[in-house]
Gaussian input, Z-matrix of N, CA and C with variables (Angstrom, degrees):
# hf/3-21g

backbone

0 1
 N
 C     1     B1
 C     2     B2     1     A1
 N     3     B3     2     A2     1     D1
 C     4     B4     3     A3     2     D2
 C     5     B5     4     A4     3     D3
 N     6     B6     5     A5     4     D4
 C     7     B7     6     A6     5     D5
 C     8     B8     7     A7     6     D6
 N     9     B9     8     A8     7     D7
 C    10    B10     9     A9     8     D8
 C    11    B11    10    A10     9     D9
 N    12    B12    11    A11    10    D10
 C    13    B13    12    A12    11    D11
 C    14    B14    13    A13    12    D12
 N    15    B15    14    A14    13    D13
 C    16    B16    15    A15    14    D14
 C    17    B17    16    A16    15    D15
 N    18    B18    17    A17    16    D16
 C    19    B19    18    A18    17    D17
 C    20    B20    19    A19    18    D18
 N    21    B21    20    A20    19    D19
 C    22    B22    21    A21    20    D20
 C    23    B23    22    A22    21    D21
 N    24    B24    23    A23    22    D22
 C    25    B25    24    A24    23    D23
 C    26    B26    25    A25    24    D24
 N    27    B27    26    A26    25    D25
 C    28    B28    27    A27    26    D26
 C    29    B29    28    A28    27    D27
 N    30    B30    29    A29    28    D28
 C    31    B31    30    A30    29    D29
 C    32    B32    31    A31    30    D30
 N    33    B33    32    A32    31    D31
 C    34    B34    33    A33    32    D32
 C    35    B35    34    A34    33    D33
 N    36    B36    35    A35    34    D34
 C    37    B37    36    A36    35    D35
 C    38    B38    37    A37    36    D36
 N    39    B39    38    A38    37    D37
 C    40    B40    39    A39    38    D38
 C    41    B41    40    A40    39    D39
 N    42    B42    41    A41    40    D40
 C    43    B43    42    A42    41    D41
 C    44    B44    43    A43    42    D42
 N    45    B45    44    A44    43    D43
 C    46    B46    45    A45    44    D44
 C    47    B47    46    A46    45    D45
 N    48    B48    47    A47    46    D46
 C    49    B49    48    A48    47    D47
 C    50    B50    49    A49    48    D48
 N    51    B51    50    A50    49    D49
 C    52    B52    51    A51    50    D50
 C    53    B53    52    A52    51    D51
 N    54    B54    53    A53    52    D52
 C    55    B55    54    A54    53    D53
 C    56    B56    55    A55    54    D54
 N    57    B57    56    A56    55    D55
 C    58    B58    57    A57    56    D56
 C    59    B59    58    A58    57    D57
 N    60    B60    59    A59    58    D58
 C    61    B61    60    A60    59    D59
 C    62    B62    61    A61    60    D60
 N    63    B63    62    A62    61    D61
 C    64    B64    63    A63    62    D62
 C    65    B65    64    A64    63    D63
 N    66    B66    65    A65    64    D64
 C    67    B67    66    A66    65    D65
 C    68    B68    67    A67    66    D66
 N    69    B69    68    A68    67    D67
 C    70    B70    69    A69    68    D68
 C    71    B71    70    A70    69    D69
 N    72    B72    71    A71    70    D70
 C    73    B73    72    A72    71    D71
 C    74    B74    73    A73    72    D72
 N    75    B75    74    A74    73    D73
 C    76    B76    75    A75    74    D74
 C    77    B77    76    A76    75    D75
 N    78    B78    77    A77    76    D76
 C    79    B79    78    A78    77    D77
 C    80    B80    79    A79    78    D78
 N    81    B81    80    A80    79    D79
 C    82    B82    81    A81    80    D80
 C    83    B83    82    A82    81    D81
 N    84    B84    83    A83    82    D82
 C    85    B85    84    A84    83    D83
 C    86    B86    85    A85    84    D84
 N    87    B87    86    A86    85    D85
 C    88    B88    87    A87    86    D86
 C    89    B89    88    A88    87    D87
 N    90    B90    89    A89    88    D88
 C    91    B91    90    A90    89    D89
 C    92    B92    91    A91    90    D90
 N    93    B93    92    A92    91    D91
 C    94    B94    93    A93    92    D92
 C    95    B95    94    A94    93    D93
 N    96    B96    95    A95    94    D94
 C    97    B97    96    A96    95    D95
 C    98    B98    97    A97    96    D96
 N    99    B99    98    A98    97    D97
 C   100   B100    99    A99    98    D98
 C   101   B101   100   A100    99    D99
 N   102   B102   101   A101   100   D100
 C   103   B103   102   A102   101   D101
 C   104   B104   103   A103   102   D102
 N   105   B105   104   A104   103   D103
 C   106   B106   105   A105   104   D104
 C   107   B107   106   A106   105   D105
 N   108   B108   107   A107   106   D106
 C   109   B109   108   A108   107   D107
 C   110   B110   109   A109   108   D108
 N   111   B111   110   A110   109   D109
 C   112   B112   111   A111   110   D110
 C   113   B113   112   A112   111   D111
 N   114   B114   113   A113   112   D112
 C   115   B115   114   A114   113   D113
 C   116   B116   115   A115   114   D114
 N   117   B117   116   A116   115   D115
 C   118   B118   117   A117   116   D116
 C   119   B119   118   A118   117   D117
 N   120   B120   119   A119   118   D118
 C   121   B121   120   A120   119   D119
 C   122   B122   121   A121   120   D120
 N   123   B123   122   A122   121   D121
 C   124   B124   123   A123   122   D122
 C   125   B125   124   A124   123   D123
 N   126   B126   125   A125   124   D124
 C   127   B127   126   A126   125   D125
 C   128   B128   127   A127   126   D126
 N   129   B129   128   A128   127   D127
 C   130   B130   129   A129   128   D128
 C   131   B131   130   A130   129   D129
 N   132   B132   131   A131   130   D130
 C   133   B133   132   A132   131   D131
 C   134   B134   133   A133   132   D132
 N   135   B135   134   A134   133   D133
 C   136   B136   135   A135   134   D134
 C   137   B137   136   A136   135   D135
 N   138   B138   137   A137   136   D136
 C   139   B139   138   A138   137   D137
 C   140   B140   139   A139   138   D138
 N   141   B141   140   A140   139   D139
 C   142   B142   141   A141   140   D140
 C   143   B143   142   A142   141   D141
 N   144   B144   143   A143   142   D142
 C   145   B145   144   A144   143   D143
 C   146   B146   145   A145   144   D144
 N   147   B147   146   A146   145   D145
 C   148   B148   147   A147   146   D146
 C   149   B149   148   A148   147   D147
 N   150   B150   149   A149   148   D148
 C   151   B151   150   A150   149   D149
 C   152   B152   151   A151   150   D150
 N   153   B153   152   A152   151   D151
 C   154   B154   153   A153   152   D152
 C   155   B155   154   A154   153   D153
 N   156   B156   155   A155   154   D154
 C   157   B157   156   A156   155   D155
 C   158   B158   157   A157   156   D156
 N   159   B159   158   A158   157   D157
 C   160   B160   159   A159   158   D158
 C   161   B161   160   A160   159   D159
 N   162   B162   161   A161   160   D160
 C   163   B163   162   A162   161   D161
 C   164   B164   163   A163   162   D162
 N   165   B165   164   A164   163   D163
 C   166   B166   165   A165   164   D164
 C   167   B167   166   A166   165   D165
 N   168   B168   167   A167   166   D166
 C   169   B169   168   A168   167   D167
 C   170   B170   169   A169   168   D168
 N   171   B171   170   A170   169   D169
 C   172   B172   171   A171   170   D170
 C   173   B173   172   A172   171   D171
 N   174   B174   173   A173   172   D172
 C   175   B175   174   A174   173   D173
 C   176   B176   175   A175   174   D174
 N   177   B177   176   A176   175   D175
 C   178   B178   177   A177   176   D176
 C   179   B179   178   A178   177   D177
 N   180   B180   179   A179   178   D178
 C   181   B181   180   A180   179   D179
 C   182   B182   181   A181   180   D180
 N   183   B183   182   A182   181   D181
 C   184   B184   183   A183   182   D182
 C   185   B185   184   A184   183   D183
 N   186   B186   185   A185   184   D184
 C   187   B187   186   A186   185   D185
 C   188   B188   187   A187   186   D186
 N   189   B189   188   A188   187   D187
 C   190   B190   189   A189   188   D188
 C   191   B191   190   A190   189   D189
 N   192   B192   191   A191   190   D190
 C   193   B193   192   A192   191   D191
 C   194   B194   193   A193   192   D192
 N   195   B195   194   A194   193   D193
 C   196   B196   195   A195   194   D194
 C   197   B197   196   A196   195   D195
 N   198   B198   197   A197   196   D196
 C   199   B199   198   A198   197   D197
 C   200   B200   199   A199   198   D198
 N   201   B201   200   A200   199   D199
 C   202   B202   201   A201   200   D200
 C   203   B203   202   A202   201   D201
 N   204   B204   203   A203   202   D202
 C   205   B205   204   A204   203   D203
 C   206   B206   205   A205   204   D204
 N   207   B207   206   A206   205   D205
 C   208   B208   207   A207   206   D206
 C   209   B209   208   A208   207   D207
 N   210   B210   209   A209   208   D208
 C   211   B211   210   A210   209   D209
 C   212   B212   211   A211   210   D210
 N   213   B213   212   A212   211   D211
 C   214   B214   213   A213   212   D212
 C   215   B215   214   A214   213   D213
 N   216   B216   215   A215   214   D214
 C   217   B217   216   A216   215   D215
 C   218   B218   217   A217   216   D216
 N   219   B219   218   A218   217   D217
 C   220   B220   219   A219   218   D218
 C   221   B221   220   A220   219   D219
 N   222   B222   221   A221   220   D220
 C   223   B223   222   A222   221   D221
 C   224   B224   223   A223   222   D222
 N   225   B225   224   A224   223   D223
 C   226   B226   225   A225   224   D224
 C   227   B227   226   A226   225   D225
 N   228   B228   227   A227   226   D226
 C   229   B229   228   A228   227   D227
 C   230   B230   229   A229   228   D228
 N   231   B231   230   A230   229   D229
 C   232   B232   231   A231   230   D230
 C   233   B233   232   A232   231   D231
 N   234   B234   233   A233   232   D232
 C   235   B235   234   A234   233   D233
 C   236   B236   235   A235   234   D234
 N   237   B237   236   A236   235   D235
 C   238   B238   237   A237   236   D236
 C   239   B239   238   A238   237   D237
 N   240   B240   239   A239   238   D238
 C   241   B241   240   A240   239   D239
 C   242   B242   241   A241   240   D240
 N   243   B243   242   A242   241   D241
 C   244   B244   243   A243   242   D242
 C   245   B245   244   A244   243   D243
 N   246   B246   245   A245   244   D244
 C   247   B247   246   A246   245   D245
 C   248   B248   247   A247   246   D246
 N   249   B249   248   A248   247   D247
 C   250   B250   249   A249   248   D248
 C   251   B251   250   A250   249   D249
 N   252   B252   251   A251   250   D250
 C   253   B253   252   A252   251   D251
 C   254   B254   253   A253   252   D252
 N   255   B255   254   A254   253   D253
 C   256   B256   255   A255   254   D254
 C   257   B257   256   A256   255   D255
 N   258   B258   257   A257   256   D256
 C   259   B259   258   A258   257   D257
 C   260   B260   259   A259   258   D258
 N   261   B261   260   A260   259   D259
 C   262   B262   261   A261   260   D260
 C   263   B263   262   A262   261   D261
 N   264   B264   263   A263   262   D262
 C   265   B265   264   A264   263   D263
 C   266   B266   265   A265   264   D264
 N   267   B267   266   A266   265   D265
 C   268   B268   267   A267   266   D266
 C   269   B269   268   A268   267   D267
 N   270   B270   269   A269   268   D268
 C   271   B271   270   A270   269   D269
 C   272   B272   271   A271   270   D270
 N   273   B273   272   A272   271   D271
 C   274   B274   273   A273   272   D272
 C   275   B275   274   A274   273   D273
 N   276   B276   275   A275   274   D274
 C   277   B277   276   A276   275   D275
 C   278   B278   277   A277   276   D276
 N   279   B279   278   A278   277   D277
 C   280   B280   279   A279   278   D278
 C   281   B281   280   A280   279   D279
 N   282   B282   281   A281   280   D280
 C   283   B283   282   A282   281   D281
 C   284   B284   283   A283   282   D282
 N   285   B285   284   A284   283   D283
 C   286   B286   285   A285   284   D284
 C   287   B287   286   A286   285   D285
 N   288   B288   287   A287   286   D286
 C   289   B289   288   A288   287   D287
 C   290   B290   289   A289   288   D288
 N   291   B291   290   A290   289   D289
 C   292   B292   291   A291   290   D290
 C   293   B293   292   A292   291   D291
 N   294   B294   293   A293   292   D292
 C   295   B295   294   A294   293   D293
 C   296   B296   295   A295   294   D294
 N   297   B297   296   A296   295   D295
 C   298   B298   297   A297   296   D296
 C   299   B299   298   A298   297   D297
 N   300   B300   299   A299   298   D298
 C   301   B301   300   A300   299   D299
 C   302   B302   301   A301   300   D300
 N   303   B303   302   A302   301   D301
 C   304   B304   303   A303   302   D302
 C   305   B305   304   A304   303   D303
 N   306   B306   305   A305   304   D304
 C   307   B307   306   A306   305   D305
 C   308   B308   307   A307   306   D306

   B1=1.4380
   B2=1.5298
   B3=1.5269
   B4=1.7074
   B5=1.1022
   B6=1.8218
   B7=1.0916
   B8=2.0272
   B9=1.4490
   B10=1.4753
   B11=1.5136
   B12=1.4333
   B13=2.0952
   B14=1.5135
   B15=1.6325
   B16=1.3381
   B17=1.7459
   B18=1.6532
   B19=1.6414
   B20=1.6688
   B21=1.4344
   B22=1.1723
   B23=1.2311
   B24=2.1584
   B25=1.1414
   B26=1.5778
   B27=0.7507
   B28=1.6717
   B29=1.9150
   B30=1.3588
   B31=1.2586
   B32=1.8913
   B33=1.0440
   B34=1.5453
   B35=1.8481
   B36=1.1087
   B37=1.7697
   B38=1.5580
   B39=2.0929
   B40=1.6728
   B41=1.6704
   B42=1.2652
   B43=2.0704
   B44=1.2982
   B45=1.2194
   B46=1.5892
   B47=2.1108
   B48=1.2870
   B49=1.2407
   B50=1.5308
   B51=1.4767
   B52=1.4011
   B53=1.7193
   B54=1.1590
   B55=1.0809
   B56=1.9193
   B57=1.4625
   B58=1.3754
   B59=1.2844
   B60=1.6156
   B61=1.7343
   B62=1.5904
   B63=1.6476
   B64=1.1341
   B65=1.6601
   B66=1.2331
   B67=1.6086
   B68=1.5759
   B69=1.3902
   B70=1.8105
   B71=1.1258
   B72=1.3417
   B73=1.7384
   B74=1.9603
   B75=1.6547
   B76=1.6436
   B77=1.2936
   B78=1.5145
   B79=1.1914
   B80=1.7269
   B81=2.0566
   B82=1.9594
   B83=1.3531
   B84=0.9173
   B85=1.5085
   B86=1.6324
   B87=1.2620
   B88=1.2724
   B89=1.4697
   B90=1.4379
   B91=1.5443
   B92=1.7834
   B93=1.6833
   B94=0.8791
   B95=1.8793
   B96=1.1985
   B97=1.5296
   B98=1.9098
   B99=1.1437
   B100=1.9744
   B101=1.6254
   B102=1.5130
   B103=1.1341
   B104=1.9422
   B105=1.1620
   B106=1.7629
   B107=1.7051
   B108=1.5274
   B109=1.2113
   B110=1.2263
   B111=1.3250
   B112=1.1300
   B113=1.0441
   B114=0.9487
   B115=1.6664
   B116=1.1416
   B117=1.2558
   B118=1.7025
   B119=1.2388
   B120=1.6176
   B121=1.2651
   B122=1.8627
   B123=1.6214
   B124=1.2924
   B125=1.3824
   B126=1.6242
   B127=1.7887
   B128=1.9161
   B129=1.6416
   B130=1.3928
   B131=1.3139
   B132=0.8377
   B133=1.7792
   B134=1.2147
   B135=1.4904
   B136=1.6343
   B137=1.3272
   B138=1.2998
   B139=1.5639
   B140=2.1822
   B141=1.5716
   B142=1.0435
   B143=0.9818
   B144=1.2956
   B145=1.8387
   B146=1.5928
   B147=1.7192
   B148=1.5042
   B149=1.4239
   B150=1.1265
   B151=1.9266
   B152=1.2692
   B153=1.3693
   B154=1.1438
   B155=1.9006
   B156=1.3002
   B157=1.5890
   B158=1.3420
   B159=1.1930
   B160=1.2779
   B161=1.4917
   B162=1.6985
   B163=1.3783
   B164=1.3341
   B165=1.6760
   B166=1.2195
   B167=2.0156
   B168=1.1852
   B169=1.6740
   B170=1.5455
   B171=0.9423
   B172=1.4511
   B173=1.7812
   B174=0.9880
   B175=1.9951
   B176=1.4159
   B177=1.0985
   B178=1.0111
   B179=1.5416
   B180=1.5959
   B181=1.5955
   B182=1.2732
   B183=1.4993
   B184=1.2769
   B185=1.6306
   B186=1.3514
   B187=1.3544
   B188=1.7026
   B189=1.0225
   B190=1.5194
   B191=1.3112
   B192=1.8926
   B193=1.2709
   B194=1.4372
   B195=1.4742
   B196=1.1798
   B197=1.5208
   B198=1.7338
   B199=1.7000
   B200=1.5656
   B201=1.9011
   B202=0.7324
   B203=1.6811
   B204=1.6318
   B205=1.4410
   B206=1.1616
   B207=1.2359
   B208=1.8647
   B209=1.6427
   B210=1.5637
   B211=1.3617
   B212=1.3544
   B213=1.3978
   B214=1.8365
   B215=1.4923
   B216=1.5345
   B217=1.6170
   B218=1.5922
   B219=1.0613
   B220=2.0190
   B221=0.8435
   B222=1.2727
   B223=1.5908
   B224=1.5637
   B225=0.9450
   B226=1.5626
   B227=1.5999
   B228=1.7171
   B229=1.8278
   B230=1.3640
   B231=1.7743
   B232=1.7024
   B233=2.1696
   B234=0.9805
   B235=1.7566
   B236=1.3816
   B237=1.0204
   B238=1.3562
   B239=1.6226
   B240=1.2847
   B241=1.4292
   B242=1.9666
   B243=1.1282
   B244=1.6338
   B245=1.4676
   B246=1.1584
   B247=1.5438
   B248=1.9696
   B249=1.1934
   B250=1.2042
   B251=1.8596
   B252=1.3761
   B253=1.7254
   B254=1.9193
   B255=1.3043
   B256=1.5938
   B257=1.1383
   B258=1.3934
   B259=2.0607
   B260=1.6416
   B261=1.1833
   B262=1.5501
   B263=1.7600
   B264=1.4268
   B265=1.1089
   B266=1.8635
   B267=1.1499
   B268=0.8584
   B269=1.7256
   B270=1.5228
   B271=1.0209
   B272=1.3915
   B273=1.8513
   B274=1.3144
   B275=1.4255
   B276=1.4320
   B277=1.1468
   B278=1.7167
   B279=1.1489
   B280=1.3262
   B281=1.9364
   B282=1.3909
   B283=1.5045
   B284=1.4277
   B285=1.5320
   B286=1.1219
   B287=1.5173
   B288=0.9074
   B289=1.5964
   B290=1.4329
   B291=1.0337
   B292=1.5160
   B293=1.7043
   B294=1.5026
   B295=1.3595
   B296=1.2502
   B297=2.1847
   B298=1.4880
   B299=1.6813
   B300=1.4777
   B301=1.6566
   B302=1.8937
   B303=1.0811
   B304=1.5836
   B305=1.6125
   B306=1.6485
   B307=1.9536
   B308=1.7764
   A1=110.44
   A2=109.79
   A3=98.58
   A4=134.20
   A5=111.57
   A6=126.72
   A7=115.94
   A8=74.52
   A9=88.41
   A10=127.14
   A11=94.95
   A12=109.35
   A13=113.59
   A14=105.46
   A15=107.92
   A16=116.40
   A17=102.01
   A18=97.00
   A19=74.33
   A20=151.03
   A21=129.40
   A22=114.03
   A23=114.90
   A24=109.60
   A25=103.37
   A26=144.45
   A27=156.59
   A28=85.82
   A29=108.83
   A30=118.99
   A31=118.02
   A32=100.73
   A33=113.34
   A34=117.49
   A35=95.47
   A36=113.82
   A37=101.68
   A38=96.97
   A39=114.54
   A40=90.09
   A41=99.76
   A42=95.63
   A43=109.64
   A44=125.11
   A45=128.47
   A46=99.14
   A47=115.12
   A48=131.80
   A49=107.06
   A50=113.69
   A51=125.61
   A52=100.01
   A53=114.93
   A54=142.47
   A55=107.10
   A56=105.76
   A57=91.16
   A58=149.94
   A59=99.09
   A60=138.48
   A61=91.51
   A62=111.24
   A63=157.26
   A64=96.89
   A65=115.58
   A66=107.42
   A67=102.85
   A68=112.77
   A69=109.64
   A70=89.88
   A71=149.11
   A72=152.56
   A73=80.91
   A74=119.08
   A75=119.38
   A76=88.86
   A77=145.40
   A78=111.94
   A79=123.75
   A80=84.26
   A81=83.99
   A82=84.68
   A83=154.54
   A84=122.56
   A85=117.80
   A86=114.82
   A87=116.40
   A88=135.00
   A89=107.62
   A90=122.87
   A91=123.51
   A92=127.03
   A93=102.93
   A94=79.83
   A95=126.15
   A96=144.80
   A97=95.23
   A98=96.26
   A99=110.81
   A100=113.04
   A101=111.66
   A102=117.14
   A103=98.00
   A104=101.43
   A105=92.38
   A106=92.25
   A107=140.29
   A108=132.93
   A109=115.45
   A110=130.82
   A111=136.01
   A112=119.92
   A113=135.92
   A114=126.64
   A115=125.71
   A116=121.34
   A117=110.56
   A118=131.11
   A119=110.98
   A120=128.75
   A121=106.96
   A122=89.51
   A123=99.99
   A124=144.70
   A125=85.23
   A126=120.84
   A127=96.46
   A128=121.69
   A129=107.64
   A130=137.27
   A131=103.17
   A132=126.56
   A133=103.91
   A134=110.42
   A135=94.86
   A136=106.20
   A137=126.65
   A138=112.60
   A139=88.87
   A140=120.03
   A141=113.44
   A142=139.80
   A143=119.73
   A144=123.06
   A145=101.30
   A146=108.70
   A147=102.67
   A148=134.02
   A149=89.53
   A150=122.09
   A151=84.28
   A152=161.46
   A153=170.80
   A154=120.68
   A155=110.80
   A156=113.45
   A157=89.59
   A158=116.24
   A159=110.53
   A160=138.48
   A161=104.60
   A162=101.95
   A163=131.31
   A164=111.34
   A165=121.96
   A166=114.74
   A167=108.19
   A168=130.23
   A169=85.94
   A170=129.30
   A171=117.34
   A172=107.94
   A173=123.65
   A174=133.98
   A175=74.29
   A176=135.50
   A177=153.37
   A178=128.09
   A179=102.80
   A180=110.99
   A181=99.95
   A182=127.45
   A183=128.57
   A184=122.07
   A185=104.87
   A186=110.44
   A187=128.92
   A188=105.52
   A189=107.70
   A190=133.16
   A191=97.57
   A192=97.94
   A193=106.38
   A194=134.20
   A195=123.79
   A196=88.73
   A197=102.84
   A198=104.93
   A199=92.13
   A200=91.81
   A201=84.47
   A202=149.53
   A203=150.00
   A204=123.29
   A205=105.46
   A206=112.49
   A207=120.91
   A208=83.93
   A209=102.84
   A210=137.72
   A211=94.18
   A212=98.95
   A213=109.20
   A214=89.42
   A215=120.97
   A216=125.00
   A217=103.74
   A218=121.26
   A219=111.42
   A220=107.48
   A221=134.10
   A222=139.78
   A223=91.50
   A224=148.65
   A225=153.91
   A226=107.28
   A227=115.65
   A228=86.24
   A229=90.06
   A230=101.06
   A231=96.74
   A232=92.02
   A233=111.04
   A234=95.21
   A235=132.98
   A236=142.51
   A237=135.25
   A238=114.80
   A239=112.31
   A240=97.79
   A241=111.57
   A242=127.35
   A243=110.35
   A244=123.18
   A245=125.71
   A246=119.16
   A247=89.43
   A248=117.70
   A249=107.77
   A250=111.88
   A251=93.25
   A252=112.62
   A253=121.40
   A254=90.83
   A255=114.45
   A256=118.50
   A257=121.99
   A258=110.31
   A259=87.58
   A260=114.30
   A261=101.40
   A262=114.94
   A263=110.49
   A264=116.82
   A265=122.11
   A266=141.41
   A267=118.13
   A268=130.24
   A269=121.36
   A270=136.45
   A271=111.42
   A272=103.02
   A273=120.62
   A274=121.73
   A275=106.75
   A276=142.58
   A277=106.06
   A278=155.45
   A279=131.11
   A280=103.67
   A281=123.61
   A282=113.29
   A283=80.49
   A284=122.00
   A285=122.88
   A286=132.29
   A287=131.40
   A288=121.48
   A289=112.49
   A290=131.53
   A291=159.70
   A292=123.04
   A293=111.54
   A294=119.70
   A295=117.81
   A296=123.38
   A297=102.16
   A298=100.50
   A299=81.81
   A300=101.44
   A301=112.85
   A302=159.28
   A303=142.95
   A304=88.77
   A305=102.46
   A306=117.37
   A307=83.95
   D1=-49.70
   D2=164.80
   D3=-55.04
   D4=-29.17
   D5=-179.86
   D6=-46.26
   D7=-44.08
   D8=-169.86
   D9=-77.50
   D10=-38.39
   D11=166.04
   D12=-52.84
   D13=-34.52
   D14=-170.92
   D15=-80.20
   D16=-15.68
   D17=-161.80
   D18=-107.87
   D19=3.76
   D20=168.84
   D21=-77.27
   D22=-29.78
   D23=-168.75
   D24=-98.88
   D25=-18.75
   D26=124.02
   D27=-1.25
   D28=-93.29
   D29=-174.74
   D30=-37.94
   D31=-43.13
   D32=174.78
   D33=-65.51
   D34=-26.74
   D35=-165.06
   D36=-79.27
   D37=-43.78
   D38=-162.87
   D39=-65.53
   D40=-38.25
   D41=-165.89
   D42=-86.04
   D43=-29.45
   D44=-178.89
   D45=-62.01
   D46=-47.56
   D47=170.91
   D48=-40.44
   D49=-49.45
   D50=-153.52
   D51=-85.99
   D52=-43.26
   D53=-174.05
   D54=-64.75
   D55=-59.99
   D56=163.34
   D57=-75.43
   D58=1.58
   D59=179.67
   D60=-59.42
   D61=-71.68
   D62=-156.44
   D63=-62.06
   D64=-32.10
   D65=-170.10
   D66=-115.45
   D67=-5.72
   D68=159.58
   D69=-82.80
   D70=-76.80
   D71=-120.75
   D72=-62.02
   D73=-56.91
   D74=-160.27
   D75=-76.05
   D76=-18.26
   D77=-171.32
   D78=-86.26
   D79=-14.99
   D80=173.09
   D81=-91.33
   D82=-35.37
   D83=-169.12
   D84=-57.01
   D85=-37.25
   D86=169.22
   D87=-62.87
   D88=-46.18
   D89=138.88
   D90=-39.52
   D91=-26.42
   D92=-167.20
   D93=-113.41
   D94=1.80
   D95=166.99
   D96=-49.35
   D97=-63.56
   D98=-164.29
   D99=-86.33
   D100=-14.39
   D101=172.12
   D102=-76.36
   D103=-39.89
   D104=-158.36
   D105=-96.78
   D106=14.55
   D107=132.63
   D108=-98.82
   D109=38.94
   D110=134.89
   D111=-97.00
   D112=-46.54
   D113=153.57
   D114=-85.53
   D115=21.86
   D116=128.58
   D117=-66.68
   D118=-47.12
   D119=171.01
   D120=-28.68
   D121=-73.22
   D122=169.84
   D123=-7.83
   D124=-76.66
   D125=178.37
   D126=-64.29
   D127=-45.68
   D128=148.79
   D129=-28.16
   D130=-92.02
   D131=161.08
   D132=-9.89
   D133=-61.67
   D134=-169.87
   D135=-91.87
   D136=-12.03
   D137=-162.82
   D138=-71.10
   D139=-51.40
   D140=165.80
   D141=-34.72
   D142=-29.65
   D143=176.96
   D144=-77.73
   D145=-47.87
   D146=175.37
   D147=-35.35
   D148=-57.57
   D149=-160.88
   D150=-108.35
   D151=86.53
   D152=61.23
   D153=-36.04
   D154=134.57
   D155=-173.85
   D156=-46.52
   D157=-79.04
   D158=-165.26
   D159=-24.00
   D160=-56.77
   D161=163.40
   D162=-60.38
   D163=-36.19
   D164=-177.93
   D165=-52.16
   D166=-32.89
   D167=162.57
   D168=-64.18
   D169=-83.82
   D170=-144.58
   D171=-70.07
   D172=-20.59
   D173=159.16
   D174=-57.70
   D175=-116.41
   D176=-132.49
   D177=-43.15
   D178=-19.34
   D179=165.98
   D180=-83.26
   D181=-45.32
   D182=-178.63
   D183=-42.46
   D184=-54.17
   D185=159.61
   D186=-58.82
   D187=-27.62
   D188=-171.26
   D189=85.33
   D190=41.68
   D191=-178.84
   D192=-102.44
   D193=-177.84
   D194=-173.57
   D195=-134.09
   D196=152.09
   D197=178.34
   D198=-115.40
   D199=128.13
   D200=155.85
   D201=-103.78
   D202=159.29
   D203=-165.78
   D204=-97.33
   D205=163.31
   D206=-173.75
   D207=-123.63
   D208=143.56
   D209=-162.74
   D210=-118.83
   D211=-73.92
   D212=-153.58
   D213=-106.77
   D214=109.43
   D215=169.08
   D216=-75.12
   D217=119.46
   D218=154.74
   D219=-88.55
   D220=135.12
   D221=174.02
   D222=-124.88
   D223=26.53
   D224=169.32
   D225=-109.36
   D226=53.02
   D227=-151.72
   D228=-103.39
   D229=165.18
   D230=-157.61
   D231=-109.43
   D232=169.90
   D233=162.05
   D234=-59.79
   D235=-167.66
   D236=157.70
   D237=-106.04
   D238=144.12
   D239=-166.07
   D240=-55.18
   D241=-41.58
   D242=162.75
   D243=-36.57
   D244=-26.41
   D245=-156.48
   D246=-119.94
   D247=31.97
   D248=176.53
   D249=-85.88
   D250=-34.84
   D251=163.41
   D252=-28.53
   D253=-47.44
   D254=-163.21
   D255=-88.59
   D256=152.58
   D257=-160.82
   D258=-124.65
   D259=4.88
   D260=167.36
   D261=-75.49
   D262=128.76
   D263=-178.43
   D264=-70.94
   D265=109.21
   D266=-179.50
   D267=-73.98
   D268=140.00
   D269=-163.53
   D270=-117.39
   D271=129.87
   D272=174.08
   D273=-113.56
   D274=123.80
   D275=-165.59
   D276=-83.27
   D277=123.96
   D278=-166.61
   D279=-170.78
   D280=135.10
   D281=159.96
   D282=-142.54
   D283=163.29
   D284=154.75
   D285=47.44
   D286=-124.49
   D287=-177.34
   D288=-105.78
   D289=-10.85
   D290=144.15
   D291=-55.71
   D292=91.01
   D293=176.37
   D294=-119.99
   D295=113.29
   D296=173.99
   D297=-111.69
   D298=151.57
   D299=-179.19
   D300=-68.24
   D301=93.55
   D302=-179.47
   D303=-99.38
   D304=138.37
   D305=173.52
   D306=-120.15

């Protein structure tokens, strides 16, 4: 009967051991889980400020490009006589005052 109390708590000790192994190893993983969505966030964050309209205007004065505004949209657009050959449809790309053509 002692035999047996002793190899249950033996047994209880081996898993309680295993068990708290088991709950440091997940707790840095989780810690290193929130560390690396924190700098995603980040790497967000900034990729948005970059690549933001706004900046993209302000690159773009820097460089010396000029925008130009669209008045009259055609959305009726026909091919050009070269590309009458070709069964690719051309596709317009468009938000706001900003329209690119892809053939």
């Amino acid at each position: 009967m002692l035999s047996i109390y002793l190899l249950s708590m033996s047994a209880n000790l081996y898993f309680n051991m295993k068990i708290n192994v088991l709950s440091n190893d997940l707790l840095e993983i989780k810690n290193e889980i929130l560390q690396l969505e924190i700098e995603k966030s980040r790497v967000h964050l900034k990729h948005t400020e970059q690549f933001s309209i706004g900046n993209i205007e302000k690159l773009s004065k820097e460089i010396n490009f000029k925008r130009l505004d669209i008045y009259n949209k055609n959305f009726d657009l026909v091919r050009p006589y070269k590309l009458i050959e070709d069964t690719k449809p051309i596709i317009v790309l468009g938000f706001g005052k900003w329209l690119i053509f892809i053939k």
